[in-house]
C-alpha angles and dihedrals in degrees: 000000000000099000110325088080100064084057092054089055100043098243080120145038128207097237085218138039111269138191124188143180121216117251120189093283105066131102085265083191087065103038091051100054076068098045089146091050126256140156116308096193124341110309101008109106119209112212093198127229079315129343142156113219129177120239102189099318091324110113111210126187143193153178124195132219140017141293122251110157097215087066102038110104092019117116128244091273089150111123120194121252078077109213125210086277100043094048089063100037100048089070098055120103114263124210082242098067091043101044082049095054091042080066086072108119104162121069120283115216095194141006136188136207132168093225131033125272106248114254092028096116088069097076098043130052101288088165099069082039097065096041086053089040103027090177091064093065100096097043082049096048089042096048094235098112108123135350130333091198087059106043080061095062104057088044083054102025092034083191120190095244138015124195127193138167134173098098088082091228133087108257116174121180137161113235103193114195126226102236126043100015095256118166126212117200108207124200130177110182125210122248116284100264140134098274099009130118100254113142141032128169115220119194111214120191111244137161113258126295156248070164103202149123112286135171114258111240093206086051096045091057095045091051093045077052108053103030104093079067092058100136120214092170138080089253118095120254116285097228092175092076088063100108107152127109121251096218080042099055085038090056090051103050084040088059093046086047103057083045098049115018133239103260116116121261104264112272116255123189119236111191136046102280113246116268106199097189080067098104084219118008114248101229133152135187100250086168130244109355110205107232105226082217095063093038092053091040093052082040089056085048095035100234127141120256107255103172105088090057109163103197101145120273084226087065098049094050102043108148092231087057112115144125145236135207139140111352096328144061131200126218095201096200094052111119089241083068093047089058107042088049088058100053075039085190115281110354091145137357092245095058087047092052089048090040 
């Protein structure tokens, strides 16, 4: 309500083209009606709870949200009306969207995640990082600092380059890998503010254009994959149902493709359109709205549409519900969880000097 809003309308326009994640600081509603990515508004390109899109030949991937291990291989059980738990759970980073990501076999050029992969200070100057973020020390020295998801994915994606954000500082470091002698650049900017380090502008070689958003075949085929195992449930996701086979998959979306094209299904707005000289907004849960954009896209892979899952909210938040996996298990309703959900890591340098 402070400027996305006027290109929503289409008031304005983005004067490039422009893809995004979501962080822990976004309208989750809205970002999940286009799990599988899609446009938020003309020209702002949404990459889904993880996606990988083409922008001329350059592949660029991404996964949204934050880590936070109680809620890791946990399923979508999130229902809208989001209550004071869901609101800050939706947003944390599931086993499905990695596992899916870790399917990636062909180079990624860029790719894109709200948090820091864990590890990653020790291939830039932390040093310099904790004595201008003296709070971060521990986390540095302990080696806790950032996502272990992530920091799986650049061992397995080894991606040219990898951009983060959310610790509110610029942090550059060079990760080399051990074979073949790939480099990934990594870069975390700093929050959109007068002084701050904000913004950089990276040239990166490519063959010539036209240079627009396209549908990634690779991606394509490991969605129409996996997604018989998306879990809406508490339960983590039953990979073992998955039975297709990935050049299988890759023949068929080859084959829609040539048929169809790659360029993303038109945007369409799906709500009133903020009016800020409205003194409140008059707004009302009419529950979950079906974004033309996800139903033509599962049309176009023949899947069936899973958002809109009803299972009772009674049944998701069941006091006995927890999970188990590794050395430890999570009971999700306990008061510690309620608290750590709260300081939700490092949502602003106040809370982590108090923290």
């Amino acid at each position: 309500m402070n400027s996305f809003w006027k290109y929503y309308s289409g008031e304005k326009v983005a004067p490039v083209p422009t893809v995004f994640i979501g962080g822990n600081h976004e309208a989750s509603n809205h970002l999940w009606e286009l799990y599988y990515g899609g446009w938020t508004a003309p020209n702002i390109f949404f990459l889904g709870f993880a996606g990988v899109v083409k922008f001329g030949n350059i592949r660029i991937g991404g996964l949204s949200g934050i880590y936070k291990a109680q809620h890791y291989y946990l399923g979508y059980y999130e229902r809208l009306p989001y209550d004071e738990r869901d609101i800050r759970s939706i947003y944390h980073v599931r086993e499905f969207a990695v596992e899916k990501l870790m399917q990636v076999e062909e180079p990624i050029d860029i790719f894109l995640s709200h948090d820091w992969p864990l590890g990653i200070t020790d291939y830039g100057n932390w040093r310099k990082l904790i004595q201008e973020k003296p709070f971060f020390r521990q986390e540095v020295h302990e080696r806790t600092l950032g996502s272990k998801p992530a920091a799986e994915l650049v061992e397995r994606l080894k991606p040219a380059y990898w951009f983060s954000a959310h610790l509110h500082c610029k942090f550059a470091a060079l990760v080399q890998h051990p074979e073949g002698g790939q480099v990934t650049k990594f870069l975390a900017l700093d929050k959109c503010l007068p002084g701050r380090k904000f913004l950089q502008v990276i040239e990166i070689e490519s063959e010539p254009g036209p240079y627009e958003i396209q549908y990634d075949e690779e991606w394509l085929a490991i969605t129409r994959k996996f997604n018989c195992a998306f879990p809406l449930t508490r339960r983590s996701a039953n990979f073992g149902a998955v039975q297709l086979d990935i050049q299988e998959c890759r023949q068929w979306v080859s084959n829609k493709l040539q048929t169809r094209g790659a360029k993303p299904f038109e945007f369409v707005r799906t709500v009133p359109c903020y009016n800020p000289s409205r003194s409140s907004p008059n707004i009302s849960f009419t529950g979950y709205c079906r974004n033309p954009q996800t139903e033509a896209f599962l049309q176009f892979l023949e899947l069936p549409y899973l958002l809109n899952n009803t299972e009772s909210r009674d049944q998701t938040h069941s006091p006995a519900s927890f999970v188990s996996r590794g050395a430890g298990s999570f009971d999700h309703d306990s008061d510690v969880d309620e608290i750590e959900e709260l300081a939700e890591g490092h949502d602003s340098e106040a809370e982590q000097e108090i923290l």
